[in-house]
N, C-alpha and C positions, 0 to 999 in steps of 0.2 A: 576087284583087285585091291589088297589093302595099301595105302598111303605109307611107302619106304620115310619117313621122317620121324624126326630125334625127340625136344624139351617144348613145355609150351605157357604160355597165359592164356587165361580165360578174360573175357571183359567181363565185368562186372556195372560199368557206366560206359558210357562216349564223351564226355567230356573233353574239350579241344581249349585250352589254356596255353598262350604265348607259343600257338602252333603245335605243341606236345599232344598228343592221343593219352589224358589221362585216365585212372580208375583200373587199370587193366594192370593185375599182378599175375606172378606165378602162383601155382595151386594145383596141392593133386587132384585129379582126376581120373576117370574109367578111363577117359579118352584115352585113343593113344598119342604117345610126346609129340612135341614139334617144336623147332628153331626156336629160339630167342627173337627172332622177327618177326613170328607167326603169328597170328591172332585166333583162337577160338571162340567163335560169337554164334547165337541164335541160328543162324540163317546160312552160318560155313566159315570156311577156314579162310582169314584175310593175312595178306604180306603186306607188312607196314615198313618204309625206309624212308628214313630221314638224312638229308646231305647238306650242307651250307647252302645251297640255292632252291632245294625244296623240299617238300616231305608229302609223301603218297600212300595209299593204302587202296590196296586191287583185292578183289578176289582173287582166291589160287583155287579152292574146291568147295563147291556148292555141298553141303550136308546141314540137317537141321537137327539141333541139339535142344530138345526142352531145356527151361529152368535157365540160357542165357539169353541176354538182351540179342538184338541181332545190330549188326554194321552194315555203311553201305559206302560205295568206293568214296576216296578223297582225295583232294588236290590242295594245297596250299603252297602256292610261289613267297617266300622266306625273305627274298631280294629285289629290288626296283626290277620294273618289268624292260626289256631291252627297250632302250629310246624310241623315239618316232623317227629322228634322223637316219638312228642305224640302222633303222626297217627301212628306211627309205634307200640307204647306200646298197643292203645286199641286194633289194627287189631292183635296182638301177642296174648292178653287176648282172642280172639274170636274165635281165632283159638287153644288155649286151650281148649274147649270144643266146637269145630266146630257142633255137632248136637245138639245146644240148642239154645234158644232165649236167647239173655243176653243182660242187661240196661244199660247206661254210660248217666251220667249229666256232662256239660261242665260249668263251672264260670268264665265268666272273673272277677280276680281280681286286677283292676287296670292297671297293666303292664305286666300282661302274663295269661293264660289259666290254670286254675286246672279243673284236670279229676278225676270223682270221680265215683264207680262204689258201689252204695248201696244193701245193702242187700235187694235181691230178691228168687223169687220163680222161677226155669225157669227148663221148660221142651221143649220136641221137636218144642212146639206147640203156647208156651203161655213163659212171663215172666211178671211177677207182682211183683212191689216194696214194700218190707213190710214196709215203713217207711209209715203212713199214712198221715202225712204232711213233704213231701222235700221241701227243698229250692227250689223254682223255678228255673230253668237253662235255661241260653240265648240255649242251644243246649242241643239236646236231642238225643241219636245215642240207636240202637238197630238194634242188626241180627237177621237174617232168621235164622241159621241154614244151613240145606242142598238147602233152597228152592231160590226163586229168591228174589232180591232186589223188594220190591214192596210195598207200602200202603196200608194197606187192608180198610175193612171196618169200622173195630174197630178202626184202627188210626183215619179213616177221624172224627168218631164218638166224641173220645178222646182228641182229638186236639184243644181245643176252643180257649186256650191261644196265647202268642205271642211269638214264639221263632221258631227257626231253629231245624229242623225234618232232621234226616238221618236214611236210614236202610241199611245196609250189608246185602248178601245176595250168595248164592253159595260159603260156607263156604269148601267146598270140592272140588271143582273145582278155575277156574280161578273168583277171588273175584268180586263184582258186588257191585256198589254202587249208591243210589240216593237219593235227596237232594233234601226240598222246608223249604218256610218260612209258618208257619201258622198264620195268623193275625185274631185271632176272629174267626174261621170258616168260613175264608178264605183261600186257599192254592195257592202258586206263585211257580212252579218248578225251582229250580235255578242250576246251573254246580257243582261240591262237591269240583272242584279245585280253586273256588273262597273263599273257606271256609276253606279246607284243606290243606296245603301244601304238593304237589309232589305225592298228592292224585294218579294220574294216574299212580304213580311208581305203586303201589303195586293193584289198582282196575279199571273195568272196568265200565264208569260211565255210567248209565241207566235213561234215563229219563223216567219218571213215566207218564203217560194219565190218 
């Protein structure tokens, strides 16, 4: 099935200067077009997106192209990593009510991190924000409850935007965490101690399949 998509770049290097992906211009090509976001590299098509708090690059479609270098996914946090305090306030909050799902929005504003925990609906199973338009948030954290740290389906579903995804998870036991960036419905798994400070004091970090 051919790839519905528009303008593109080619890489031509990888070079990463002051967090930028440089070397990569536009240029014609057989190929066919793609977005201004898109990357055509060696090894397939990569989505690169850069925001104030980070800058990510996912595969979107595996294809191999002689004649360019290839790319491989990337993460780079732009912003101090959320406190050790404030990882310690929400993991306190969660463990207050350890058998429930419960929502936390992260903001960078500016020069530090506000965490901000909206009014929701949450039960063992489910948590839903009653505010029907939130502010968007660079980070979006939510537990399990009793269960394991994991993405279900409804996240993958849920997730279209652009921002950093965390879930807690063995709220009763020894704590579990795991951590990706979503770019468009795309997902990049990334470490939580890249994001969290000292994160590993108090969780065990799970990476998600």
């Amino acid at each position: 099935m051919p790839l519905n998509i528009l303008s593109h770049s080619v890489v031509k290097e990888t070079t990463i200067q002051h967090g930028q992906l440089t070397g990569c211009r536009a240029t014609s090509s057989p190929c066919p077009p793609l977005p201004q976001d898109f990357l055509w590299a060696g090894n397939g098509i990569f989505r690169s997106v850069t925001r104030t708090e980070f800058r990510a690059v996912a595969l979107y479609h595996r294809v191999l192209t002689p004649g360019l270098i290839e790319l491989s996914p990337q993460f780079q946090l732009l912003v101090s990593p959320v406190p050790r305090e404030k990882v310690k306030d929400i993991i306190d909050e969660i463990r207050r009510y350890p058998d429930l799902e419960q929502l936390f929005y992260l903001y960078w504003r500016g020069e530090c991190w506000e965490v901000f925990k909206p009014e929701q609906e949450c039960t063992p199973y489910s948590c839903v924000c009653l505010d029907p338009y939130p502010e968007p948030a660079a980070i979006e954290i939510h537990s399990h409850g009793y269960a394991n740290a994991f993405f279900s389906k409804t996240d993958n579903r849920e997730e279209t935007g652009c921002r950093i995804s965390t879930v807690f998870g063995r709220t009763n036991r020894q704590l579990e965490v795991t951590s990706r960036v979503c770019i468009h419905g795309l997902f990049l798994n990334i470490d939580s101690n890249r994001i969290y400070q000292d994160i590993n004091h108090y969780c065990h970090h799970v990476t998600d399949f």
